[in-house]
Backbone as CSV, one residue per row, in Angstrom:
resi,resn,N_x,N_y,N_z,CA_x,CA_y,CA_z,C_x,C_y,C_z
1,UNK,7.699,2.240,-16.584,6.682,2.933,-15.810,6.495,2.214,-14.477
2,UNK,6.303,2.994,-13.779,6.572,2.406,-11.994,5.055,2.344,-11.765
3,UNK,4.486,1.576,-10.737,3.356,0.762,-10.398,2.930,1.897,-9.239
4,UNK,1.792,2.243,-9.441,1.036,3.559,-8.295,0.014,2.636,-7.418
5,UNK,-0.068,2.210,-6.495,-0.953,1.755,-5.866,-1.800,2.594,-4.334
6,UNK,-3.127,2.145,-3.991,-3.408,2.807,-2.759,-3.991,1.750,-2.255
7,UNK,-3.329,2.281,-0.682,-3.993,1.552,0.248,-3.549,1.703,1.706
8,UNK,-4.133,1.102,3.003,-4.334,1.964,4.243,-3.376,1.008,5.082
9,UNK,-2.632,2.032,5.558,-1.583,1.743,6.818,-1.919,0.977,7.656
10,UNK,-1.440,-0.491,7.904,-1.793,-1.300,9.233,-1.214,-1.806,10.331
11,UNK,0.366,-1.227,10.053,0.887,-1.540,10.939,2.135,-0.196,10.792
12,UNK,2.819,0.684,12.082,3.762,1.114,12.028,5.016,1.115,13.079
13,UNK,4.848,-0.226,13.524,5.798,-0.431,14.494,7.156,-0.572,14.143
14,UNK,7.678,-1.037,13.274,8.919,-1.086,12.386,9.465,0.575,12.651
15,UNK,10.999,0.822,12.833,11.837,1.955,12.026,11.611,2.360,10.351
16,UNK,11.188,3.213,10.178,11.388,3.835,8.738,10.402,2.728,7.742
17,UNK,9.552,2.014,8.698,8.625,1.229,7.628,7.289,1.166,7.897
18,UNK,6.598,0.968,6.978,5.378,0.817,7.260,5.298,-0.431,6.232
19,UNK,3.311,-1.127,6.880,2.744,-2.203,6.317,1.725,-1.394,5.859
20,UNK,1.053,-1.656,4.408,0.360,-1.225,4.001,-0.683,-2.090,2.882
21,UNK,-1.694,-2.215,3.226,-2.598,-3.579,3.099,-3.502,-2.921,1.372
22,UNK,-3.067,-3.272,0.375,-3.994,-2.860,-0.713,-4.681,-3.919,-1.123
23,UNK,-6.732,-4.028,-1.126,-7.247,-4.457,-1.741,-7.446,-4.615,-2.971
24,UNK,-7.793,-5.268,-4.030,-8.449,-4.973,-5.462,-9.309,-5.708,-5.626
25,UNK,-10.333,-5.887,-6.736,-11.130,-6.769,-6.895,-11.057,-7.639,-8.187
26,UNK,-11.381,-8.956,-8.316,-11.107,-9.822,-9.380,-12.434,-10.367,-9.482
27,UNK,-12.556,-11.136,-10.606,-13.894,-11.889,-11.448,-13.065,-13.094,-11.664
28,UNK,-13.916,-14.022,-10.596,-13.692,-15.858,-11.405,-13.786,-15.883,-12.856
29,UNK,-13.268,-16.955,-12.986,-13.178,-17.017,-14.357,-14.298,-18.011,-14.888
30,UNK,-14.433,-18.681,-13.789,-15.964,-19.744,-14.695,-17.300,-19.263,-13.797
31,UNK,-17.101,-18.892,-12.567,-18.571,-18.223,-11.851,-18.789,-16.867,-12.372
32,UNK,-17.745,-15.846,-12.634,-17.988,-14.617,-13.249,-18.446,-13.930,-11.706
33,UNK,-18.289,-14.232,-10.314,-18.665,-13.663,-9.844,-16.913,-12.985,-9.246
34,UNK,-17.411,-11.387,-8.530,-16.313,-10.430,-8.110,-16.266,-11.306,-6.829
35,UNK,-14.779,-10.835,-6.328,-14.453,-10.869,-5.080,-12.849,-10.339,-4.578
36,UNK,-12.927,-10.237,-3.280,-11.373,-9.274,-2.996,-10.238,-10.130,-2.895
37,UNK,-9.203,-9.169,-3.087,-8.064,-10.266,-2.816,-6.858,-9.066,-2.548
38,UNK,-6.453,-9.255,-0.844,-5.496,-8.381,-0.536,-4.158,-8.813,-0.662
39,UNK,-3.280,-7.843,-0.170,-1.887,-8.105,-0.443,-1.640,-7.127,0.683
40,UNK,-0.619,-7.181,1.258,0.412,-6.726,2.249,2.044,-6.193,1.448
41,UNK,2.030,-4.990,1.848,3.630,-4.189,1.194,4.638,-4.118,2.003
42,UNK,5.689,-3.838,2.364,6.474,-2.986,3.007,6.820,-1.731,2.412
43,UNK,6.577,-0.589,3.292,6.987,0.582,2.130,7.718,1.242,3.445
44,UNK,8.802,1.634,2.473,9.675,2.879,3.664,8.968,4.184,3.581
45,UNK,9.138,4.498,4.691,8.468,5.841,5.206,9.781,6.510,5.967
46,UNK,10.702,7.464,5.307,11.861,8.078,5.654,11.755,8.940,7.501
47,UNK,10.707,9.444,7.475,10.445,10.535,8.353,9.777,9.885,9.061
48,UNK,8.801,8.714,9.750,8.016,7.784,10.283,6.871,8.895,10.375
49,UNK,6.579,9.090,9.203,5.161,10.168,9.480,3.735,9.928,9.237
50,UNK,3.774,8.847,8.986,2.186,8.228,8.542,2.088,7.583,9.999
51,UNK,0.762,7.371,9.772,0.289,6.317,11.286,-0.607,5.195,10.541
52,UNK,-1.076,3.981,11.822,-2.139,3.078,11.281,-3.577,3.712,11.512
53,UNK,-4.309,3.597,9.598,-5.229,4.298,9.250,-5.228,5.128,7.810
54,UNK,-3.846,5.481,7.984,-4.176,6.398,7.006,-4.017,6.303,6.016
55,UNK,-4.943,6.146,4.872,-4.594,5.944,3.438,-3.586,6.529,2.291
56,UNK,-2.575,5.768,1.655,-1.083,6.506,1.174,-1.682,6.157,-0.248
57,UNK,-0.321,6.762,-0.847,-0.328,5.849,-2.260,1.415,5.862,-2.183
58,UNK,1.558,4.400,-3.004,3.010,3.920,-2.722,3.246,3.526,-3.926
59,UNK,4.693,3.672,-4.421,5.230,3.431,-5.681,6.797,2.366,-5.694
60,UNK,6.732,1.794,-5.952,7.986,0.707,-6.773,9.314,1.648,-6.493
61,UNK,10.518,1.401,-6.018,11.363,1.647,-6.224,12.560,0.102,-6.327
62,UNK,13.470,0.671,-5.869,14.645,-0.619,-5.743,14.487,-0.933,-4.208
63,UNK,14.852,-2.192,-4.444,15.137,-2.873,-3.348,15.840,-2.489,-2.028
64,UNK,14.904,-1.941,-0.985,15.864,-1.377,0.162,16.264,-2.253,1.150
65,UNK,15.679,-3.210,1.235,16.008,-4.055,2.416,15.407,-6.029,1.215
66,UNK,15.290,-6.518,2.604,15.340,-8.233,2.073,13.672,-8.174,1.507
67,UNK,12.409,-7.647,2.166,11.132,-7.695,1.883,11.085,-5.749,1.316
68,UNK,11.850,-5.160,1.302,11.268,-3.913,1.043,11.621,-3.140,-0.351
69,UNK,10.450,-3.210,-0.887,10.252,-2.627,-2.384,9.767,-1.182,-2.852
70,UNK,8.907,-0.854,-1.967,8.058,0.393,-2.014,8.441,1.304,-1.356
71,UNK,8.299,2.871,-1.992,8.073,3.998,-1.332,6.596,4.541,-1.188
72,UNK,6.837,5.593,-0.123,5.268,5.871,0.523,5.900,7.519,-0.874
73,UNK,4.272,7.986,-1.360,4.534,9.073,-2.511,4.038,10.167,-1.976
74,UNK,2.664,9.615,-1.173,2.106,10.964,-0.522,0.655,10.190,0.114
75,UNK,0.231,11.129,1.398,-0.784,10.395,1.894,-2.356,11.307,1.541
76,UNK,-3.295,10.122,1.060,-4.632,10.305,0.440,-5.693,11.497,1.481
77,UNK,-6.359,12.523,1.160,-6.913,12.848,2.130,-8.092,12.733,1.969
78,UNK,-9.503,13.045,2.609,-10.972,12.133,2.244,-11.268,12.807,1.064
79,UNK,-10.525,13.734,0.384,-11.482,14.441,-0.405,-10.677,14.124,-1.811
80,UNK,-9.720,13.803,-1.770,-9.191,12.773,-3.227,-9.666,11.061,-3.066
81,UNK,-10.414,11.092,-2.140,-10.741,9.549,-2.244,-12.383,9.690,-3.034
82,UNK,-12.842,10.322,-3.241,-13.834,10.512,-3.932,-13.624,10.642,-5.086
């Protein structure tokens, strides 16, 4: 089963790539208190059709390049983010 993640476009200066920054949230383990912890993707974007902003969801494929793992699946619009 392949890994579905979301999160918002921050950079699209690259050919056929985008950066795409997904937050989540975690709980210490001895304070018990939440806090964020991001990560940075490379995801190919075939058609360069997303811009910086817009929220995707990106999935696991094979290895396309030396850092690039992800495909872009489809981009979020405000009313599936609810």
């Amino acid at each position: 089963m392949k890994r579905i993640l979301r999160g918002k476009v921050v950079s699209d200066k690259a050919d056929k790539t985008i950066t795409v920054l997904v937050e989540r949230t975690k709980r210490h383990p001895l304070y018990r208190k939440n806090y964020r912890v991001s990560t940075k993707f490379l995801v190919h974007d075939e058609k360069n059709e997303f811009k910086i902003g817009d929220v995707v969801e990106i999935t696991e494929s094979r290895p396309l390049s030396a850092k690039k793992r992800w495909t872009v699946v489809k981009k979020i619009t405000t009313k599936e983010l609810t």
